[in-house]
C-alpha positions in Angstrom: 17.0 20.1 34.0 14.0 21.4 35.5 11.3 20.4 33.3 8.0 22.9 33.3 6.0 21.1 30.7 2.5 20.3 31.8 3.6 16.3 30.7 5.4 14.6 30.5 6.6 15.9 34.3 9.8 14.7 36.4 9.2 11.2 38.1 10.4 10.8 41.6 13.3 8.6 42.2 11.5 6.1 44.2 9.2 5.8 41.5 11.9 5.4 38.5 13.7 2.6 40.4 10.4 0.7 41.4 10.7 0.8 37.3 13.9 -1.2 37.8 12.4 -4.4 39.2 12.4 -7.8 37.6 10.5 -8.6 34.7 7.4 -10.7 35.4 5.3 -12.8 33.3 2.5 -10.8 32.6 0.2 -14.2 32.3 0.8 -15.4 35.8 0.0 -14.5 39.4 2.6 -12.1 40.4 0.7 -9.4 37.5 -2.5 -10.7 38.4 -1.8 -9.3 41.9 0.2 -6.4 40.4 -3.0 -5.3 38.1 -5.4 -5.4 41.6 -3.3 -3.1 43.5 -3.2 -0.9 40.4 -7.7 -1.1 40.1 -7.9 -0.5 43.7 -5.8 2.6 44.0 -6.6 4.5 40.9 -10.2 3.9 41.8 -9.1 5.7 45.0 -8.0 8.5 42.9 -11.1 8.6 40.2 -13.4 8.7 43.1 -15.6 5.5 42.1 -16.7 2.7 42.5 -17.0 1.7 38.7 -14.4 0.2 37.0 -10.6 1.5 36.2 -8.8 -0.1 33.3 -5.3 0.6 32.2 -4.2 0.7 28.8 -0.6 0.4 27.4 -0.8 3.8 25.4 -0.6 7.3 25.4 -3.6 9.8 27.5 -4.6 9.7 23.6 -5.3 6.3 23.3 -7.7 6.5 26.4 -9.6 9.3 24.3 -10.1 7.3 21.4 -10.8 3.9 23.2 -13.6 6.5 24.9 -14.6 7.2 21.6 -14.4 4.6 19.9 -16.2 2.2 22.2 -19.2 4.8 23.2 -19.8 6.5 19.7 -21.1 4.5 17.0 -21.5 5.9 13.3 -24.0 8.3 13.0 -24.3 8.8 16.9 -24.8 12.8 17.3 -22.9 13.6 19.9 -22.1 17.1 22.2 -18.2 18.0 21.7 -17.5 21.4 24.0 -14.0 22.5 23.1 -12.3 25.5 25.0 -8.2 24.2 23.3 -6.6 22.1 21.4 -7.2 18.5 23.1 -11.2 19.5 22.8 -10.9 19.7 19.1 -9.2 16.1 19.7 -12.0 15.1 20.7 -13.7 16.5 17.8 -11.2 14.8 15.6 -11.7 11.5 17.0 -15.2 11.5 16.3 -15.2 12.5 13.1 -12.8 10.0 12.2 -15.2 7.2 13.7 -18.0 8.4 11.8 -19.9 9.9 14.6 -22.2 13.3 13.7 -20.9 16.1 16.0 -22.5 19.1 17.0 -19.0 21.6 18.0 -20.0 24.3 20.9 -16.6 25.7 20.3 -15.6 28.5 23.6 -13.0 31.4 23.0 -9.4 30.1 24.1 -8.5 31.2 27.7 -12.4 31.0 28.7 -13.8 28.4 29.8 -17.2 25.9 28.9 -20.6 27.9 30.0 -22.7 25.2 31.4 -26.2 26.7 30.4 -24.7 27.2 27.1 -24.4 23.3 27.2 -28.0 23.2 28.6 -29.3 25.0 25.8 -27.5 23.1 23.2 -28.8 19.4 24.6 -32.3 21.0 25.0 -32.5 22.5 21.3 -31.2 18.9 20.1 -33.2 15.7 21.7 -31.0 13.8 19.1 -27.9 14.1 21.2 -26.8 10.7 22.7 -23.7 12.2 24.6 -21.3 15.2 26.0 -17.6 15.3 25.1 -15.7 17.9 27.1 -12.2 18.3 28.6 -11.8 19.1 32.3 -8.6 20.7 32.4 -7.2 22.0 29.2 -3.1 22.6 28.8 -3.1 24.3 25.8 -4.3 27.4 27.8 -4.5 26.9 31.3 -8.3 26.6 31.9 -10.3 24.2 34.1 -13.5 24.1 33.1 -16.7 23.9 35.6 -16.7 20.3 35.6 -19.1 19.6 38.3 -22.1 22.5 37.1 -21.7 21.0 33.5 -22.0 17.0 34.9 -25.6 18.5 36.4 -26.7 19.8 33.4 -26.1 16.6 31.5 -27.3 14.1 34.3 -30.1 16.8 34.4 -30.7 15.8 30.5 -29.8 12.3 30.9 -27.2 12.0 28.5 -23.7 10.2 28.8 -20.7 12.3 29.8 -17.4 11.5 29.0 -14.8 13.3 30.2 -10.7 14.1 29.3 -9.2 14.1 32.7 -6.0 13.4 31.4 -4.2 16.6 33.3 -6.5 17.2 36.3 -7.1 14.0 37.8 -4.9 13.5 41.0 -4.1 17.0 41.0 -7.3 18.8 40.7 -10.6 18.0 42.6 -13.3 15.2 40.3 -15.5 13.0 41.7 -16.3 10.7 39.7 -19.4 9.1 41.2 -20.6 12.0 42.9 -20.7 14.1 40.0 -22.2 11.4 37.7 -19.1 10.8 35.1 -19.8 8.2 32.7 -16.3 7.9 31.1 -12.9 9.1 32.4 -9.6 9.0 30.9 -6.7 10.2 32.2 -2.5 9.5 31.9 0.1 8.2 33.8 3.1 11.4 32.1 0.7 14.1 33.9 -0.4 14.1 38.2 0.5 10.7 38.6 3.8 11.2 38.7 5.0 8.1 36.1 6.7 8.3 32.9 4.2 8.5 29.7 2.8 5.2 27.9 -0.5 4.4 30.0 -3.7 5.4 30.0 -6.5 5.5 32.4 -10.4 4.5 31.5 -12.9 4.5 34.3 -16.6 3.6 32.6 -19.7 3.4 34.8 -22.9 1.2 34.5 -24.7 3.2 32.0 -21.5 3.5 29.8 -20.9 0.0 29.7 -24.9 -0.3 28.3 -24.0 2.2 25.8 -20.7 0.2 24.5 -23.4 -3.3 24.2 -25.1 -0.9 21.8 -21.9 0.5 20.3 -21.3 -0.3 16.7 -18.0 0.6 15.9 -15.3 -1.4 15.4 -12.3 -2.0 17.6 -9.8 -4.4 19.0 -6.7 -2.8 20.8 -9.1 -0.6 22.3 -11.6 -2.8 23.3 -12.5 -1.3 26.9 -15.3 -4.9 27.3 -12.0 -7.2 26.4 -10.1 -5.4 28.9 -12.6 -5.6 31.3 -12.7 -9.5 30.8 -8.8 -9.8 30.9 -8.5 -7.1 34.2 -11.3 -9.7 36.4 -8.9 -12.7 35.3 -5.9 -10.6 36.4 -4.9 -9.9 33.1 -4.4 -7.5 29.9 -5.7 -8.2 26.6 -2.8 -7.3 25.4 1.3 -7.4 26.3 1.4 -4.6 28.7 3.6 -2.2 29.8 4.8 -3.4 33.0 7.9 -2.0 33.9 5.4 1.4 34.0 3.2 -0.4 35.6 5.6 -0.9 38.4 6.3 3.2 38.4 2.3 3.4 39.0 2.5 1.0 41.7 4.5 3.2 43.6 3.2 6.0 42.7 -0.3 5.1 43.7 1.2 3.8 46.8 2.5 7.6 47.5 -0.4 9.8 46.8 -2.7 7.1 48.9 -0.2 8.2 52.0 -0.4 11.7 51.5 -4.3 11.7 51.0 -5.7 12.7 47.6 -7.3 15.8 49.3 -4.2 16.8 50.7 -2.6 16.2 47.0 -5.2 18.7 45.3 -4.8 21.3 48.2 -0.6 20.9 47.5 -1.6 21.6 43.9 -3.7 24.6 44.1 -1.2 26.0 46.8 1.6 25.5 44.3 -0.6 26.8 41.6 -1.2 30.0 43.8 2.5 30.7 44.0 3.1 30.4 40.5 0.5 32.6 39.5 1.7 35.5 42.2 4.7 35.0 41.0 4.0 35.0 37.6 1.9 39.0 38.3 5.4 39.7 39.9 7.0 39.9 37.1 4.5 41.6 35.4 3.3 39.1 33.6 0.0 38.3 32.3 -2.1 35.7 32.8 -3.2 34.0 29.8 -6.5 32.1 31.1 -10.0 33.9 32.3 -9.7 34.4 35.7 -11.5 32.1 38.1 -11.4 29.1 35.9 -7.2 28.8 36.0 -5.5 25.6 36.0 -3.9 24.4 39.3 -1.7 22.0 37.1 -0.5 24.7 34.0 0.0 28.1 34.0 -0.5 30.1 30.3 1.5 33.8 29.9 1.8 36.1 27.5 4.8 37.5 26.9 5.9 41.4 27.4 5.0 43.8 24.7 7.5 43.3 21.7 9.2 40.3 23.2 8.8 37.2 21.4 7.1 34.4 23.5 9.8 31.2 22.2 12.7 33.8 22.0 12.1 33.7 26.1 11.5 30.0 26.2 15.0 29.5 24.4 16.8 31.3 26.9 15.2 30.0 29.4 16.5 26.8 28.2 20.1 27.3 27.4 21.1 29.8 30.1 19.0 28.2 33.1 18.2 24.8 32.1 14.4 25.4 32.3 12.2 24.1 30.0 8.8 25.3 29.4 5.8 24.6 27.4 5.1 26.8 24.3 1.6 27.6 22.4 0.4 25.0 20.6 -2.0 25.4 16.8 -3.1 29.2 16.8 -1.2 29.9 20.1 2.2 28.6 18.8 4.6 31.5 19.7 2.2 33.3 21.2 2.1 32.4 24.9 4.6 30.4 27.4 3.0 27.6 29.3 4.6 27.1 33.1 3.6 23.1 34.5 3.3 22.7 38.1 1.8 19.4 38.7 2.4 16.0 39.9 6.5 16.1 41.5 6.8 19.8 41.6 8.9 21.3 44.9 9.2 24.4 45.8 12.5 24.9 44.3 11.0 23.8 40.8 8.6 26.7 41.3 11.2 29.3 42.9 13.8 27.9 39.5 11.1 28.6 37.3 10.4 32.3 38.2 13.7 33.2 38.4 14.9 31.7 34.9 11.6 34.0 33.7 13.4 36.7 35.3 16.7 36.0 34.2 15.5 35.5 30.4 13.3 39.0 30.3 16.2 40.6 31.7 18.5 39.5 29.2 15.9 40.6 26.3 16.1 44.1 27.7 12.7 44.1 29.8 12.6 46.1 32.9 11.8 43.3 36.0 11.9 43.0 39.6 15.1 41.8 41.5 13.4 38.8 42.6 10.9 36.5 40.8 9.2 36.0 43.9 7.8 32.4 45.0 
């Protein structure tokens, strides 16, 4: 099967068998020394110095702990949404009782930073930013760096869904001024879903002292504790914990530089191969995702009619539209353990499929 879903992606085999290895007891000093190697290299691949903490959960769960420790009732807060997992963000803090003010952006464009500047300066009252860095649901990264400025500019907290660009698109965390980062093991870390990635810097932590809203599973301050003793909170997930191991240990060999320049040269070939076919591209050009490609389908063909051939007749699964874009666009992944035969098997089971419907394409898919 080659699976073209921006998450969860294919796992390498050295990084399903490091899976395999003995159970451990998550209380003693064989997972205290499995937890530090796990802090050091994701804060290689966050870019910081501030602290990393895993979570047994889904890249949700690291939203709503980022919620749910940094937005107490009441708190107005920014929530910039270009897709669906920006409106999750808006969902989550309704759902805590926080006040948001929604600057909502067209799907396929991306976040306009002055936009954002305008908002925080017409609204002293907001405490804090909320926006996605890289969103699937149409294949748009948004200016992450240029919208960081802004808020640093206005000195609010940022926090930041990075569950799909980081390790495989460029953030630096410190150097940009991030307060909050989450991000998940099923996207460019190349490990099967069920953890979740929260890196919180000084001033976050000052704003979860303040924090009034309750929480336990979620508790990024009792994780914190438990991670200095070599510990979880909680029973973790440790067999995925093992995957992560090795998979850190694999993007710290090939540099994480070299691992974003991989992606966006991947990315690249997709997308000409994609205009091969005379396809087109779903997201604003300029802001496209080097870890998901969005299409729409030819004319009169129906986006999930391509999808299913594509599935049955060359074992190719990709990712369809999801809320208003269900059936209306086909979603090609390319991050984390993509080769170039993933990407040359993905064109051509496009091509195959559009032929099959009746639509006119090249001999080769290209790639």
């Amino acid at each position: 099967m080659n699976l073209r879903t921006p998450g969860p992606i294919p796992v390498p085999a050295e990084v399903v068998e490091a899976g395999s290895a003995p159970m451990i007891n998550h209380r003693g000093p064989e997972f205290a020394e499995l937890i530090g190697e796990l802090h050091e290299g994701l804060r290689y691949a966050f870019r910081t110095e501030n602290d990393v903490l895993t979570l047994t959960g889904s890249g949700t769960s690291g939203m709503e702990a980022a919620v749910v420790n940094h937005v107490g009732p009441g708190d107005r807060v920014l929530v910039v949404t270009v897709g669906v997992f920006g409106e999750r963000f808006l969902e989550l803090v309704r759902i805590y009782g926080g006040d948001p003010v929604h600057l909502g952006f067209a799907y396929g464009s991306a976040a306009d930073p002055a936009r954002i500047d305008d908002a925080l300066a017409a609204d002293p009252g907001i405490r804090a930013v909320l926006v996605t860095h890289n969103e699937t649901s149409t294949g748009v990264t948004n200016p992450l760096e240029e919208i960081a400025q802004v808020v640093r500019a206005r000195d609010r907290l940022l926090i930041v869904d990075a569950i799909s660009s980081l390790s495989s698109i460029a953030l630096e965390t410190d150097a940009w001024g991030l307060d909050v980062v989450v991000s998940g093991s099923q996207k460019g870390w190349m490990t099967a879903p069920g953890l979740a990635f929260v890196s919180v810097s000084d001033r976050a932590w000052e704003a979860q002292d303040r924090c009034t809203t309750p929480r336990m599973y979620l508790d990024l301050r009792r994780a914190q504790r438990s991670q200095e003793a070599g510990q979880t909170p909680w029973t973790p997930a440790i067999s995925l914990m093992f995957q992560l191991r090795q998979a850190l240990r694999m993007l710290r060999a090939e540099g994480i530089e070299a691992v974003w320049q991989r992606h966006h040269a991947t990315a690249e070939r997709v997308r000409d191969g994609l205009e091969a076919l005379g396809l087109e591209l779903y997201a604003a050009e300029g802001y496209r995702s080097d870890t998901v490609t969005a299409m729409l389908p030819p004319e009169g063909l129906a986006a999930d009619e391509i999808r299913a051939i594509a599935r049955t007749d060359y074992d190719t699964v990709f990712a369809g539209g999801q809320a208003s874009l269900g059936g209306q666009i086909i979603r090609f992944g390319h991050l984390g353990y993509t080769t170039d035969e993933d990407v040359r098997g993905g064109l051509e089971a496009l091509r195959g499929s559009l032929a099959k419907l009746g639509h006119a394409v090249p001999a080769a898919a290209g790639g």
